[in-house]
C-alpha positions as CSV (number, residue, x, y, z in Angstrom):
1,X,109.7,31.6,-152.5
2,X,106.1,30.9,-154.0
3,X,103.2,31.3,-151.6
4,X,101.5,27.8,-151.4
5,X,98.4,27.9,-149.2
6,X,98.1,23.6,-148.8
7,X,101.9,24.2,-147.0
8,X,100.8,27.5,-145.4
9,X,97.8,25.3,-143.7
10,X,99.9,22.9,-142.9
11,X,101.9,25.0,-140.5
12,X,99.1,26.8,-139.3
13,X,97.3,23.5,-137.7
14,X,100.9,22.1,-136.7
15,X,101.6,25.4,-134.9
16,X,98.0,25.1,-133.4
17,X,98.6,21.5,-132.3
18,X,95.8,20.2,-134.3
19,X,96.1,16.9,-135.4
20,X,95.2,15.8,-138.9
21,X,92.4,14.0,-139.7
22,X,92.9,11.0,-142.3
23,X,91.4,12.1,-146.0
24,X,89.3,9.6,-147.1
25,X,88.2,8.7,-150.4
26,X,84.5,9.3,-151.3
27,X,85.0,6.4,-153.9
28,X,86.3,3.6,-151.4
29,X,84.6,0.3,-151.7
30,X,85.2,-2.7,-149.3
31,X,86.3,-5.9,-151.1
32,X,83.7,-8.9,-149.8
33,X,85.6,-10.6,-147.0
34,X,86.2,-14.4,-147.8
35,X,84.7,-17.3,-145.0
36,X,87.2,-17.3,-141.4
37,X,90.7,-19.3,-142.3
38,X,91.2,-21.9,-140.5
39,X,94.2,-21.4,-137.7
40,X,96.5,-22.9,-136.0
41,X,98.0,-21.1,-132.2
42,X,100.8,-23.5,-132.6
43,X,101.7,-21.1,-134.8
44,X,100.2,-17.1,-133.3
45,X,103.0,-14.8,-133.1
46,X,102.3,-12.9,-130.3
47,X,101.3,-9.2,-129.9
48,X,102.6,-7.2,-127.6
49,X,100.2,-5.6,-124.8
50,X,100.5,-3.3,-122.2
51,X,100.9,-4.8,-118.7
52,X,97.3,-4.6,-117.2
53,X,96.0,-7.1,-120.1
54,X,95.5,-9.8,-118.4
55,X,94.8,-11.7,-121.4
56,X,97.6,-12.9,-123.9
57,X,97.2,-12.4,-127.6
58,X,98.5,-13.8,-130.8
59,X,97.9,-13.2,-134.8
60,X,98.4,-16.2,-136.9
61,X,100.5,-15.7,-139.9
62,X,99.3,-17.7,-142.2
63,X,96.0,-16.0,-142.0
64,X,96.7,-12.7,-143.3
65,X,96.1,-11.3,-146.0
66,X,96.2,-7.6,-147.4
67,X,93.8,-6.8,-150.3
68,X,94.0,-4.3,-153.1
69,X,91.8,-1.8,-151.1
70,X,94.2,-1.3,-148.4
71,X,93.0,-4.1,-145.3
72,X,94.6,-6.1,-144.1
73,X,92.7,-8.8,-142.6
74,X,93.9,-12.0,-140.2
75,X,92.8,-14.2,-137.0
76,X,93.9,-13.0,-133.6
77,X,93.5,-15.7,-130.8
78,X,93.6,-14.5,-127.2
79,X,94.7,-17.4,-124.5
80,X,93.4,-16.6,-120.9
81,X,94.9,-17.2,-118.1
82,X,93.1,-21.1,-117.9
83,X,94.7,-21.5,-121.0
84,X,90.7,-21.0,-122.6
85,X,91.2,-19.7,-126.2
86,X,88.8,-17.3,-128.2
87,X,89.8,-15.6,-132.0
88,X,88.4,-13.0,-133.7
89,X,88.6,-12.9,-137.9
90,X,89.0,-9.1,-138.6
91,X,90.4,-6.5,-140.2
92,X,92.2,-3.2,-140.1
93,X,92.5,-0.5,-141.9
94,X,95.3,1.8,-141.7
95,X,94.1,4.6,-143.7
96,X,91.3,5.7,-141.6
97,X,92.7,3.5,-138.0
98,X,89.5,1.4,-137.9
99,X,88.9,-2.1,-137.2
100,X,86.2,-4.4,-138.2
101,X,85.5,-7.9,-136.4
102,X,84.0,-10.3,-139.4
103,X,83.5,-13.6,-137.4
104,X,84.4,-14.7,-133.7
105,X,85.3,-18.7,-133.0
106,X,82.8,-20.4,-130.6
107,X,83.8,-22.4,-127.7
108,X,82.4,-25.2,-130.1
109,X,85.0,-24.9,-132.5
110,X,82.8,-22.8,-135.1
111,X,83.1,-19.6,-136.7
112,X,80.2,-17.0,-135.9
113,X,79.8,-14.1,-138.3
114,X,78.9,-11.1,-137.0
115,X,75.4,-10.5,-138.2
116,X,76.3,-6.6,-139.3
117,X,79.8,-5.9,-139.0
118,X,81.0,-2.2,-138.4
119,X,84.5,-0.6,-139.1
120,X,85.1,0.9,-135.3
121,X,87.8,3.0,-134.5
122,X,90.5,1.1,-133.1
123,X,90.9,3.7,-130.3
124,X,87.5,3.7,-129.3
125,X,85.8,1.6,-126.5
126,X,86.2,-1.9,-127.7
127,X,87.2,-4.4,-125.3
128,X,90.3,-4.8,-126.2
129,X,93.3,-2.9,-127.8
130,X,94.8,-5.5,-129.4
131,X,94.1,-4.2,-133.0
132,X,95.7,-1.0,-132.4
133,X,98.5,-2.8,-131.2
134,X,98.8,-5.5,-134.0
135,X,98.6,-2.2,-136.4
136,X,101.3,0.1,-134.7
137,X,103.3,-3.3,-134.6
138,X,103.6,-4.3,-138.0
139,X,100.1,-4.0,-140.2
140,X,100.3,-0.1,-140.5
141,X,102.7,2.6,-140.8
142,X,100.8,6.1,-139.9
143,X,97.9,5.8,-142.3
144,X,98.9,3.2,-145.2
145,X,99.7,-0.5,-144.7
146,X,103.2,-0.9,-143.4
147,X,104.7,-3.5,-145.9
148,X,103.4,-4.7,-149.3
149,X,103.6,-8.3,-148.3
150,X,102.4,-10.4,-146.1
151,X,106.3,-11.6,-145.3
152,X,107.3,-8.2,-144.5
153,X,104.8,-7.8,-141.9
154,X,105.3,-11.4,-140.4
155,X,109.2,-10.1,-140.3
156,X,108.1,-6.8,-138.7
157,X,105.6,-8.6,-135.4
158,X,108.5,-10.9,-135.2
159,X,111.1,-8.0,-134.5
160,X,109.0,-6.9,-132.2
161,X,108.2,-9.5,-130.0
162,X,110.4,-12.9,-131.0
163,X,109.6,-15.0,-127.9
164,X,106.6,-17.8,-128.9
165,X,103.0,-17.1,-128.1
């Protein structure tokens, strides 16, 4: 058997426990993100949360969209218990498990940009969870984009929670 040091590495951090860290690529440019689509909740498929959310949330299907530099970017609407609705236009991206909010909807029925969005890791101390959960549902699968249409993912956050929003 031929010595390989990349596989010899390999064990040596799994044997350590130490988790891999995502290799990025120096090279990676973000696509511009187009204006907020327009949604519907008529039609949010919801996304599962744990039980102490309070808050119920929901990813419309017909706004996502997965471009060719790996996000994948859609409207999640959260409905509080009052039945008030707020969305976020964001996206995620599963190669390095970060999140970026491009626009919130207003209470007015606008969209607000964010005046200098930041990818965020999605396991950091955002107010919510509900990205990571939308990506281990459906938009990601460990660090690339879980299906290579946006029918495949609709599919895949429908197996995992059917019942409507």
């Amino acid at each position: 058997m031929k010595f390989n040091k990349s596989v010899a590495m390999g064990l040596t951090l799994a044997t350590l426990g130490v988790a891999a860290q995502p290799v990025t690529d120096p090279d990676w440019k973000e696509s511009a993100a187009p204006p907020p689509p327009a949604f519907d909740v008529s039609r949010l498929i919801p996304i599962e949360m744990p039980s102490y959310v309070s808050l119920r949330f929901g990813v419309d299907p017909a706004t996502l969209s997965i471009t060719p530099d790996g996000i994948v970017r859609y409207v999640a609407a959260a409905k509080g218990s009052t039945g008030s609705i707020s969305a976020m236009y964001e996206g995620i991206r599963c190669a390095t498990a970060e999140v970026k909010t491009f626009a919130r909807f207003a209470s007015n029925g606008q969209w607000t940009l964010v005046a200098d969005p930041q990818w965020q890791d999605w396991n950091g101390n955002l107010p919510s969870k509900h990205a990571m959960a939308l990506a281990r549902q459906g938009l990601c699968e460990g660090r690339s984009t879980a299906a290579s249409s946006v029918p495949a993912i609709v599919k895949a956050l429908k197996n995992v929670n059917p019942h409507p929003f």
